[in-house]
C-alpha positions as CSV (number, residue, x, y, z in Angstrom):
1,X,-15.7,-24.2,-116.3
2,X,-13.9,-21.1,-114.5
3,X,-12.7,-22.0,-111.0
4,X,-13.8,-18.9,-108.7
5,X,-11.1,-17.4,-106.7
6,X,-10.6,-17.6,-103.1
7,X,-8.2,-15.1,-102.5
8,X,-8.7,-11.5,-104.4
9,X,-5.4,-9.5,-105.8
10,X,-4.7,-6.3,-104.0
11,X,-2.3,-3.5,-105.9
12,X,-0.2,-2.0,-103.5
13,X,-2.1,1.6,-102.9
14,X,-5.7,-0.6,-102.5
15,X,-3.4,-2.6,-99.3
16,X,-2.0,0.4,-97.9
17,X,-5.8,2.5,-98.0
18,X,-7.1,-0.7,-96.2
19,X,-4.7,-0.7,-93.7
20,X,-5.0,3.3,-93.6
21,X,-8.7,2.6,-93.0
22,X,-8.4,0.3,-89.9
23,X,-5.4,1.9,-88.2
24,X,-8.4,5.4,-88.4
25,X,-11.3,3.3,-87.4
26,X,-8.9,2.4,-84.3
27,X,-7.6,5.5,-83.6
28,X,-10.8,7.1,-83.3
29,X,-12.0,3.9,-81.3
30,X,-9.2,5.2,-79.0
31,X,-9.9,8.5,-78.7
32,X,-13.9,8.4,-78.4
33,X,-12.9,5.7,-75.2
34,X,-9.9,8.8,-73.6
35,X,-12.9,11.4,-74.1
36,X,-15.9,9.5,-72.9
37,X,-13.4,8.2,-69.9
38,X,-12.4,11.4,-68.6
39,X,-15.6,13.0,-69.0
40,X,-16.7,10.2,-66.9
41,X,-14.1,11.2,-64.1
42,X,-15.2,14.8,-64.4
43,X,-19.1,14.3,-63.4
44,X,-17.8,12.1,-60.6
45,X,-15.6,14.8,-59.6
46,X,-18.1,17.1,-59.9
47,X,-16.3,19.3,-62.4
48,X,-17.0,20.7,-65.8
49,X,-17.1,18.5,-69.0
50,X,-15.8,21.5,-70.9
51,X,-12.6,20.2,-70.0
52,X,-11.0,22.1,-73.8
53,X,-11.9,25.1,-72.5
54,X,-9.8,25.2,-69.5
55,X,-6.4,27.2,-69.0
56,X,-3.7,25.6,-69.0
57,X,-3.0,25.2,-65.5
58,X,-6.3,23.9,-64.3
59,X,-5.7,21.8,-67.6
60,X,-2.8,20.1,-65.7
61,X,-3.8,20.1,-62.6
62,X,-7.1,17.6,-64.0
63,X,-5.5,15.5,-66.0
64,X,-2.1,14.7,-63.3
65,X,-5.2,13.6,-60.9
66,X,-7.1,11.9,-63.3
67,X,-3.8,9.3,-64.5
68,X,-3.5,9.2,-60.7
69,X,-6.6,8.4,-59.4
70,X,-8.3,6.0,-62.4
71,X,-9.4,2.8,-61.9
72,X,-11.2,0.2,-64.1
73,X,-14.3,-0.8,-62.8
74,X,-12.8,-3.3,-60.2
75,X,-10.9,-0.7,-58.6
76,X,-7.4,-1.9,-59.7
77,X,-5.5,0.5,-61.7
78,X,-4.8,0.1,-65.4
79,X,-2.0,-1.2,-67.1
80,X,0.1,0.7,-68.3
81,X,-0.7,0.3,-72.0
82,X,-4.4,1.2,-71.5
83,X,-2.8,4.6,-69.4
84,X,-0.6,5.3,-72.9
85,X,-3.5,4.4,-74.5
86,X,-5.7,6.9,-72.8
87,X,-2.5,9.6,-72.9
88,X,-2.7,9.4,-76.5
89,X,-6.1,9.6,-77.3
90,X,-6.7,13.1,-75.3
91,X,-3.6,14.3,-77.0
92,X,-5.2,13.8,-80.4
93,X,-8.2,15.1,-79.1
94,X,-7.0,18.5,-77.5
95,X,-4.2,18.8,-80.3
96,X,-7.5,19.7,-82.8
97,X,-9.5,21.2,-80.4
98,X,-6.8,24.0,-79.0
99,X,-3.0,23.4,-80.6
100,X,-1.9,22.3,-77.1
101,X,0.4,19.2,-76.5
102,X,-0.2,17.2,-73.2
103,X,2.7,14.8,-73.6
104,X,5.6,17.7,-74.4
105,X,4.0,21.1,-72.7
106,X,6.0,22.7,-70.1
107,X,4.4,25.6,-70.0
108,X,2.5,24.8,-66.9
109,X,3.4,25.4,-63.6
110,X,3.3,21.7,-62.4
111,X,4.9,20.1,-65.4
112,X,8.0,22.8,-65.1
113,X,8.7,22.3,-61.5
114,X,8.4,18.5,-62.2
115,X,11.4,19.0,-64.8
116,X,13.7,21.3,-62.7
117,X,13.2,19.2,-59.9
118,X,14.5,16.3,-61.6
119,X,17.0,17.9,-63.3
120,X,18.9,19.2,-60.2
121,X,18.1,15.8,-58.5
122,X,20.6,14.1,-61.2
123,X,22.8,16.5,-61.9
124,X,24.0,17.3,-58.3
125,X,23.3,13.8,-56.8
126,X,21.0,15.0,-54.1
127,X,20.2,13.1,-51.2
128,X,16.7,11.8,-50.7
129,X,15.0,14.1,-48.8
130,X,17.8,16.4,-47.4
131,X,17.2,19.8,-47.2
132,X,15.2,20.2,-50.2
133,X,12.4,22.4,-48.4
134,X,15.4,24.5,-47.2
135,X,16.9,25.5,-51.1
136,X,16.6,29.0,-52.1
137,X,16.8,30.6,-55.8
138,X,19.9,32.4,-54.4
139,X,21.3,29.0,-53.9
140,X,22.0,28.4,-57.4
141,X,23.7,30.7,-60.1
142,X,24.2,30.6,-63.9
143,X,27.5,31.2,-65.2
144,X,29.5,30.7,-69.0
145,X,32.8,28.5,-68.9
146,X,35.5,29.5,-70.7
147,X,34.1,28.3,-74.2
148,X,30.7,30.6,-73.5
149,X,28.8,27.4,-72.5
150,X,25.9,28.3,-69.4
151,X,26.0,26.0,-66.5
152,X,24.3,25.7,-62.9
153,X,26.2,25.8,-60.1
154,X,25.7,25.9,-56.6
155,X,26.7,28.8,-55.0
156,X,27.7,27.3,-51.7
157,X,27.8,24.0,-50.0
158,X,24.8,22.6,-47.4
159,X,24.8,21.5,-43.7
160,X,24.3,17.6,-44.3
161,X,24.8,14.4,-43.1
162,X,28.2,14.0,-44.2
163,X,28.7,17.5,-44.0
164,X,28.0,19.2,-40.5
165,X,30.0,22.1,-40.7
166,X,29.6,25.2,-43.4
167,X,32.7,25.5,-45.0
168,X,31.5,27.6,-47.6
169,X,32.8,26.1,-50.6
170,X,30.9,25.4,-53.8
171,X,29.7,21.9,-54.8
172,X,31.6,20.9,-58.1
173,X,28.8,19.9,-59.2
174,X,27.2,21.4,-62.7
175,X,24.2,21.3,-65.1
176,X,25.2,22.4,-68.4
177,X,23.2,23.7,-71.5
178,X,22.2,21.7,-73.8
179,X,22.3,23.8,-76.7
180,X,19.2,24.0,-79.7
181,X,16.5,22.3,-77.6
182,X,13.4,23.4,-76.1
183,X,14.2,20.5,-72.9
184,X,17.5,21.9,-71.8
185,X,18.0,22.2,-68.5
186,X,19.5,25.3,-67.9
187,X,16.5,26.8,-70.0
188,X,14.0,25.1,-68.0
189,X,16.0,26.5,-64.7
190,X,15.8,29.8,-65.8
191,X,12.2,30.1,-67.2
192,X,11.6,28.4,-63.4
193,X,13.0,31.2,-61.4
194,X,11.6,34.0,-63.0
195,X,7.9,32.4,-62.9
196,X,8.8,32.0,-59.1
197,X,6.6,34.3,-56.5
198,X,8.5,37.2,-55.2
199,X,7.5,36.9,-51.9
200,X,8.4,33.4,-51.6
201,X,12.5,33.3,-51.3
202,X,12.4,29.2,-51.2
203,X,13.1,27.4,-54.7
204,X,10.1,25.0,-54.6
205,X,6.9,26.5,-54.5
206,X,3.6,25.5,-54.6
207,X,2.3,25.5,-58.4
208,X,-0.9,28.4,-58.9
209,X,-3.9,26.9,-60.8
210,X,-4.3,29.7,-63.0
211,X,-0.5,32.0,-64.0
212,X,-1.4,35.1,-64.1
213,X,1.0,38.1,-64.8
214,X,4.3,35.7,-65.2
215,X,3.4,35.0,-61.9
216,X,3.2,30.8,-62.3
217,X,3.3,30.1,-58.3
218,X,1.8,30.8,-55.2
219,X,3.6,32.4,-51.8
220,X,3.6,29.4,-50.1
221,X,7.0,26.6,-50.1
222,X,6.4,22.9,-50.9
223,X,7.1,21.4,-47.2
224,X,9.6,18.5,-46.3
225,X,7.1,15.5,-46.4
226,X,5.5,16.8,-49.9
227,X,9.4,16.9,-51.1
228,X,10.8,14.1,-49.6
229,X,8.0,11.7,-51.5
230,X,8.4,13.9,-54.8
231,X,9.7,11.3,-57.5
232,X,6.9,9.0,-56.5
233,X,4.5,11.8,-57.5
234,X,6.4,12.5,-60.6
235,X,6.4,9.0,-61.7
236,X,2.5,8.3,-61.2
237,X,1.8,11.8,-63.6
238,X,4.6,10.3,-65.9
239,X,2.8,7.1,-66.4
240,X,6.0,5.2,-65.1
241,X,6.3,1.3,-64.9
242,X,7.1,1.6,-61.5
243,X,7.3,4.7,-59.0
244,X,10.7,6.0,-58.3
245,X,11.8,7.6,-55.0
246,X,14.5,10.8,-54.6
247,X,17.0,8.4,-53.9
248,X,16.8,6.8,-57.5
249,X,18.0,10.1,-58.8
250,X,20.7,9.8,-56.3
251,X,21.8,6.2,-57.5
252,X,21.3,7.5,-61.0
253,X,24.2,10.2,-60.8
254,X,26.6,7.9,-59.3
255,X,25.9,5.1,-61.9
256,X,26.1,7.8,-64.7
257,X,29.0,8.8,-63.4
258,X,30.9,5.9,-62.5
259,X,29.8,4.0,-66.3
260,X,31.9,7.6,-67.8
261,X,34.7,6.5,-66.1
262,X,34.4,9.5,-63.6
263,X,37.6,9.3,-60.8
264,X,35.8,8.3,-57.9
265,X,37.1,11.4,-55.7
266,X,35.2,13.6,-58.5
267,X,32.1,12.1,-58.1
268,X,32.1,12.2,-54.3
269,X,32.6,16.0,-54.7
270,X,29.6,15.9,-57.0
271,X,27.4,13.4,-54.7
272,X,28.4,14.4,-51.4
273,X,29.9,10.9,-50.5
274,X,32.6,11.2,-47.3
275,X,34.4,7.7,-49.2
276,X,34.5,6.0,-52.2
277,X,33.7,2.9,-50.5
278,X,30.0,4.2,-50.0
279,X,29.8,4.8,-53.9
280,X,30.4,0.7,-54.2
281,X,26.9,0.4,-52.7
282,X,25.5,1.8,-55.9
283,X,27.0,-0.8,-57.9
């Protein structure tokens, strides 16, 4: 008499469609509990649940609230895999619905400034808050070296801490081109300044709901206080493990810096630092 078998024999495409048919059953599973979510946040915020039919910038504006401000139902916030896992399902979603990607799109306002701001924050070692409400576009320039490679500069120095007199010379500090990407910084900088209001002079203004006409920002400068606290915003849209401050960014140049082997007296004339003994503190 035949012993029945306990285990049956898979070929190899039957084991790869099975495990094709649970990764879909989960991704949708995912992606029904992102929808129903934020569609949950929207009637509590009183605001349309035709959230694919919304521009762009109001698009942004939503969602950077929405990782913000959710909570499960005990009022804690998430962790951080059930935020990725949230991320990801209304990417999938709105990726069918209207070509648009959440996770990479700089195209709004908000998401642009985020970058630039960041960007310049690194790669001139800024100081925490310090005269970041005061920057101008005129206080930055774009120039080639003598390969043809476009960098930042600064096109003269601050009144700072370290620094109370204007002796009008230029901070050696640059951001270069990174050449055949869509994230380089000196492409980011300039698609900045000319979506920058006219009739705002100051670098960092505040982000229009709707861009109209090129036009991505509103007449009005992002103040000291909103500024001075702007990694921690950055990091909470980002989904971060933890929420950086300005001075992280600061910490970050001298640690990139000093791991290149950078002479210390070039990286004070990057940073700002008045001795290299205050760069040890970053060690």
């Amino acid at each position: 008499m035949a012993t029945k078998r306990r285990f049956a024999s898979l070929e190899d495409e039957d084991r790869e469609n099975l495990f094709e048919n649970v990764d879909s059953k989960n991704t949708k599973r995912q992606t029904k509990t992102a929808i129903n979510g934020f569609r949950e946040y929207l009637t509590e915020k009183s605001l349309s649940l035709d959230f694919e039919s919304y521009d762009d910038a109001q698009l942004d504006d939503v969602l950077s609230k929405f990782y913000m401000e959710m909570r499960n139902k005990n009022g804690e916030m998430y962790k951080k895999t059930t935020m990725q896992s949230y991320r990801q399902g209304l990417q999938r979603h709105l990726s069918k619905t209207r070509d648009i990607d959440i996770l990479k799109d700089l195209e709004s306002p908000k998401m642009l400034q985020y970058k630039v701001f960041v960007d310049i924050m690194i790669h001139f070692g800024r100081r925490g808050r310090e005269n970041l409400a005061t920057l101008t576009r005129q206080d930055f320039a774009v120039q080639p070296d003598p390969e043809g490679t476009l960098y930042i500069y600064k096109t003269h120095d601050e009144l700072t801490k370290n620094h109370q007199t204007d002796s009008e010379k230029s901070s050696d500090g640059r951001m270069y081109e990174i050449k055949g990407i869509d994230r380089c910084p000196v492409r980011s900088f300039v698609k900045y300044i000319r979506r920058l209001n006219p009739k705002c002079n100051k670098l960092f203004q505040q982000p229009k709901l709707t861009a109209k006409d090129g036009i991505h920002y509103d007449n009005i400068p992002l103040g000291h206080n909103k500024l001075g606290i702007y990694m921690n915003e950055i990091s909470k849209a980002a989904n971060l493990s933890r929420e950086y401050t300005n001075h992280s960014c600061r910490a970050t140049t001298v640690h990139i810096l000093d791991e290149a082997q950078i002479p210390s007296r070039h990286i004070m004339s990057v940073t700002g630092h008045k001795s290299e003994a205050s760069l040890k503190t970053y060690s």
